[in-house]
TIDO-526584 format. One line per 5 residues: number of its first residue (from 0); their letters; for each residue x, y, z of C-alpha. Coordinates in Angstrom, 2 decimals, always signed. Last residue first. Layout:
// TIDO-526584
NUM) A) X:Y:Z  ...
END
This chain:
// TIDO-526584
239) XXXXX) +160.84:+110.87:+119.69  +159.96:+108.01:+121.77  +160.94:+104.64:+120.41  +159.12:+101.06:+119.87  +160.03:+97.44:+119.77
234) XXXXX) +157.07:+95.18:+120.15  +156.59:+92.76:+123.41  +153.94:+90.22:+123.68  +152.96:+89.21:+127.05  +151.24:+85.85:+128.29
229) XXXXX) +147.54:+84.75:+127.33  +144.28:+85.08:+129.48  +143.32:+88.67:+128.82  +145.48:+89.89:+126.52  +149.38:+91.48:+127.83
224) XXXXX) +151.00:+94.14:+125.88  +154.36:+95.53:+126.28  +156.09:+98.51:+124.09  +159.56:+98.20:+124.46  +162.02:+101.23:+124.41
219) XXXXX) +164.27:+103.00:+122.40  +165.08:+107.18:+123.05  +164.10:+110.55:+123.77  +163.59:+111.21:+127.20  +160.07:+111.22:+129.14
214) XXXXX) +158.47:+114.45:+130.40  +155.80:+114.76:+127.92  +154.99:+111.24:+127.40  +151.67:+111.33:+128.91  +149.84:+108.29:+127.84
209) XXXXX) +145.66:+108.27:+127.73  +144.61:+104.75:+126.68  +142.19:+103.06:+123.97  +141.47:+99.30:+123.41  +140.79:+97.17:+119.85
204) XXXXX) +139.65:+94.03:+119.15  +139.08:+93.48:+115.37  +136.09:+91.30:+114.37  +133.97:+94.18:+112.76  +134.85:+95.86:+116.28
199) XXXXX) +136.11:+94.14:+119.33  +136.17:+96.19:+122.85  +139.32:+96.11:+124.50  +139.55:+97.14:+128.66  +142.27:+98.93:+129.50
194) XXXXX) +144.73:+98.24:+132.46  +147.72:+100.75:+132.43  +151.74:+100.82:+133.00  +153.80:+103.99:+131.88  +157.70:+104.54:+132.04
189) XXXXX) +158.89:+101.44:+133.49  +162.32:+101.00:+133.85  +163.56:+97.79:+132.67  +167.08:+99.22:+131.49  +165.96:+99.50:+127.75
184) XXXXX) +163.75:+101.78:+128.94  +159.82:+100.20:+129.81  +155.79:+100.90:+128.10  +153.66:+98.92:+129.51  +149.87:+98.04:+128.69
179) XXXXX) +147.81:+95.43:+130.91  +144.62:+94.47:+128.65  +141.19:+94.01:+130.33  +138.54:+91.72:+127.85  +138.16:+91.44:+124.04
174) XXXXX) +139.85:+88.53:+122.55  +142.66:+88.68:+119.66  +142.73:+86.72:+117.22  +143.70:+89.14:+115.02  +146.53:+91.91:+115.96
169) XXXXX) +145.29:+94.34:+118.40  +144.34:+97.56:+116.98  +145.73:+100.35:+120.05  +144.01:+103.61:+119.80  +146.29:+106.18:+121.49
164) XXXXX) +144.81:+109.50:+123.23  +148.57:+111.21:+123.45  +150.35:+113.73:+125.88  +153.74:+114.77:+124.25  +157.08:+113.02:+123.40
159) XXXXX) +155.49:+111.48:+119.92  +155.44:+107.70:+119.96  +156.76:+105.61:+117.25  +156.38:+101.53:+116.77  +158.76:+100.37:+115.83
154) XXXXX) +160.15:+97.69:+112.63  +163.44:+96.77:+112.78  +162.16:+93.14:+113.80  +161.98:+92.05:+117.39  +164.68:+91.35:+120.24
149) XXXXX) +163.37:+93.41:+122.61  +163.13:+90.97:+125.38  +160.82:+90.67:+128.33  +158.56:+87.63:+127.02  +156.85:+86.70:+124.31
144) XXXXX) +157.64:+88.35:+120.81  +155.85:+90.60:+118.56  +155.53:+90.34:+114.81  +153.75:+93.85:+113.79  +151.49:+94.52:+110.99
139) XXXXX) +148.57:+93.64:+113.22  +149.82:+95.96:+115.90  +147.80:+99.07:+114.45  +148.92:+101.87:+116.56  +146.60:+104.93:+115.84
134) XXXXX) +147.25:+108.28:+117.97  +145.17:+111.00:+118.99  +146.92:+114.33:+120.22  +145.24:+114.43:+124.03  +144.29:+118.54:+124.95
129) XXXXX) +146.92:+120.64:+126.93  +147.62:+122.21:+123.56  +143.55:+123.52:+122.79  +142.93:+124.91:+126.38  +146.09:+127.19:+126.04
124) XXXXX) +144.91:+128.14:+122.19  +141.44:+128.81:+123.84  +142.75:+131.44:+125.69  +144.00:+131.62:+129.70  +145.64:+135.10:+129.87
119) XXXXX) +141.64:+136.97:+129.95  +141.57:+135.82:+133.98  +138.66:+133.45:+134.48  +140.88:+130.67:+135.73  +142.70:+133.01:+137.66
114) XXXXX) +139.44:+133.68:+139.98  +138.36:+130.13:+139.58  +142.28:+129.38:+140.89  +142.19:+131.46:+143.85  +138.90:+130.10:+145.24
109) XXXXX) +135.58:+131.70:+145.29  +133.62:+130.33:+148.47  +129.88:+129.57:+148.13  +128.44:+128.29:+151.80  +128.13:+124.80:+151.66
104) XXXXX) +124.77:+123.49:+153.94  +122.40:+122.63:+151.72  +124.72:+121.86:+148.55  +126.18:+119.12:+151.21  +122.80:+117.14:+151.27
99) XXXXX) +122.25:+117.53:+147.52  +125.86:+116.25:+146.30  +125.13:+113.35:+149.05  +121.82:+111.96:+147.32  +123.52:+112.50:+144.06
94) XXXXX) +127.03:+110.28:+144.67  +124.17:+107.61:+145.73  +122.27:+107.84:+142.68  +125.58:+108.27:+140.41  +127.07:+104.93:+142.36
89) XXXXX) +123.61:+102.55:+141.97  +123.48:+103.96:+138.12  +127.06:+103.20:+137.51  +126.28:+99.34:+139.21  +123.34:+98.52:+136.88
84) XXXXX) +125.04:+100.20:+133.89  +127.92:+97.74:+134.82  +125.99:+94.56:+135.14  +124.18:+95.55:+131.91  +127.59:+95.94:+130.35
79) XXXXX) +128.64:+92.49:+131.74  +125.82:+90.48:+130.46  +125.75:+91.93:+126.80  +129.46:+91.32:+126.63  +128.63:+87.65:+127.22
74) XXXXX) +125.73:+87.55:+125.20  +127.95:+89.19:+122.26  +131.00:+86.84:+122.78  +128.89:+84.09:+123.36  +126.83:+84.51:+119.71
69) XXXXX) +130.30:+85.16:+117.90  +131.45:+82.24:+119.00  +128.45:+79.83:+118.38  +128.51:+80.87:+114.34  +132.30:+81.16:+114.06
64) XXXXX) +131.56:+77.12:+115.24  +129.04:+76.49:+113.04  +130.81:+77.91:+110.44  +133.81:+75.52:+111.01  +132.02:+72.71:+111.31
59) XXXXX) +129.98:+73.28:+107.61  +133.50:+73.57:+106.25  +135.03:+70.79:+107.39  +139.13:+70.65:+107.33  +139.39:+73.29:+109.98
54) XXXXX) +137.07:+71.50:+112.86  +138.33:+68.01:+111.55  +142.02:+68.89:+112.57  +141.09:+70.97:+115.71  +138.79:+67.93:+116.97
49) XXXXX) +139.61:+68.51:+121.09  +138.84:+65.93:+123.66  +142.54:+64.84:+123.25  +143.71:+68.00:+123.45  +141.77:+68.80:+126.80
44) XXXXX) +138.34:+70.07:+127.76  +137.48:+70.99:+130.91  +138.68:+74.72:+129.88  +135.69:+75.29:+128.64  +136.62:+78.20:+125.82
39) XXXXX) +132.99:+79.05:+124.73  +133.12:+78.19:+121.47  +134.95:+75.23:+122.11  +131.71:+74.10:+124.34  +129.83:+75.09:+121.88
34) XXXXX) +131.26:+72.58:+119.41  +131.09:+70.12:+122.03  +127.20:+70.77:+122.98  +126.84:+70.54:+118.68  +127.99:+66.79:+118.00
29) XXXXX) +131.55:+66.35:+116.70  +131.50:+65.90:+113.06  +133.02:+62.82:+111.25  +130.95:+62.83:+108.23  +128.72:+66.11:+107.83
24) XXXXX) +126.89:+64.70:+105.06  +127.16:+67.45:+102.95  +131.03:+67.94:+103.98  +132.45:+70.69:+101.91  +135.93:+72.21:+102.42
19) XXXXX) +137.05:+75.40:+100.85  +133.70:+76.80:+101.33  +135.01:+79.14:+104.89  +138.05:+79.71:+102.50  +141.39:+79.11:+104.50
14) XXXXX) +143.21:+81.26:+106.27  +140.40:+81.95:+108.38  +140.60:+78.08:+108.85  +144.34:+78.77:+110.85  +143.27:+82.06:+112.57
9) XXXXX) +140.46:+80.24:+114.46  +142.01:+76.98:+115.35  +145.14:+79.01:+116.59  +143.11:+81.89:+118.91  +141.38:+77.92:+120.56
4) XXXXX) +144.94:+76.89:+120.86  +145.85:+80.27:+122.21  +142.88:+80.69:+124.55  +143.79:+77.54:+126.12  +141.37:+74.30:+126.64
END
């Protein structure tokens, strides 16, 4: 099963009140193991094995199912951050034992740049500008497109020429996971390309990335964004 049919099940009985369609005596429901196996994405299962049409017309399935989501999608991201604490730990223990050995031996040298670091012409207003300017982009209240193309509404999305700390929402539906961000001219050069990871929030998923755009001209360009899983969307955006 696809992340965009299971994304489409989801948005479509959202739309709808979770109440809007009783079932007391849950006629027609899929047993629980398939309802968890939606939940969980199990991409064994095809359109045929798939109930979208009962799962958004019954109330009671529908909760279940936001009920079994949510639970993977909190044991799962409980799983990988204790697989990364266990690995950061492993890496700062080993980057200590080797600090230590060469602090025996390294004989203290004062470099050029400690010596003009200290000089009285660097103030806090210096330390201040070189600093990230933060930056909200909510793409819910964008339509993006698939593809390459900038062929989207007027609407843009506007980026300051200077160094930025920019909070990308994702629109709903979204998944957490790694995101690939672009930003390209109109004549496919690439101006910036990062891997983030998103992190979901009150059901939101949103991701955060450092983007220098100091040095790059004025002008229109498309703002690329790939989920985990699904192909890219492309929103229209300009540097000013």
């Amino acid at each position: 099963m696809s992340s965009k049919v299971a994304n489409d099940i989801v948005a479509l009985g959202r739309k709808h009140s979770r109440a809007a369609f009783p079932n007391p005596k849950r006629e027609g429901c899929p047993n629980r193991s398939t309802l968890r196996a939606i939940a969980r994405r199990d991409r064994r299962l095809t359109l045929r094995d798939l109930p979208a049409s009962h799962i958004v017309s019954c109330s009671p399935c529908f909760q279940d199912y936001i009920n079994l989501r949510r639970s993977y999608v909190f044991w799962r991201g409980l799983r990988i951050t204790a697989g990364s604490v266990a690995f950061a730990v492993v890496v700062f223990v080993g980057a200590r034992f080797l600090w230590n050995h060469k602090d025996r031996c390294r004989v203290p040298v004062t470099s050029e740049k400690q010596i003009a670091g200290k000089s009285p012409g660097r103030t806090q207003r210096q330390e201040l500008a070189s600093a990230p300017i933060p930056l909200k982009v909510d793409l819910a209240s964008f339509s993006p497109t698939r593809g390459d193309g900038n062929d989207g509404p007027s609407k843009k999305v506007h980026f300051p020429k200077t160094l930025l700390r920019v909070n990308f929402v994702m629109p709903f539906g979204m998944e957490p996971g790694e995101y690939e961000i672009r930003l390209q001219d109109s004549a496919g050069t690439v101006v910036f390309d990062k891997r983030e990871q998103g992190s979901m929030g009150d059901g939101v998923t949103s991701l955060q990335a450092d983007i220098d755009l100091a040095a790059t001209p004025p002008g229109k360009f498309t703002l690329m964004i790939r989920p985990p899983g699904l192909d890219w969307r492309s929103f229209p955006a300009v540097v000013e």
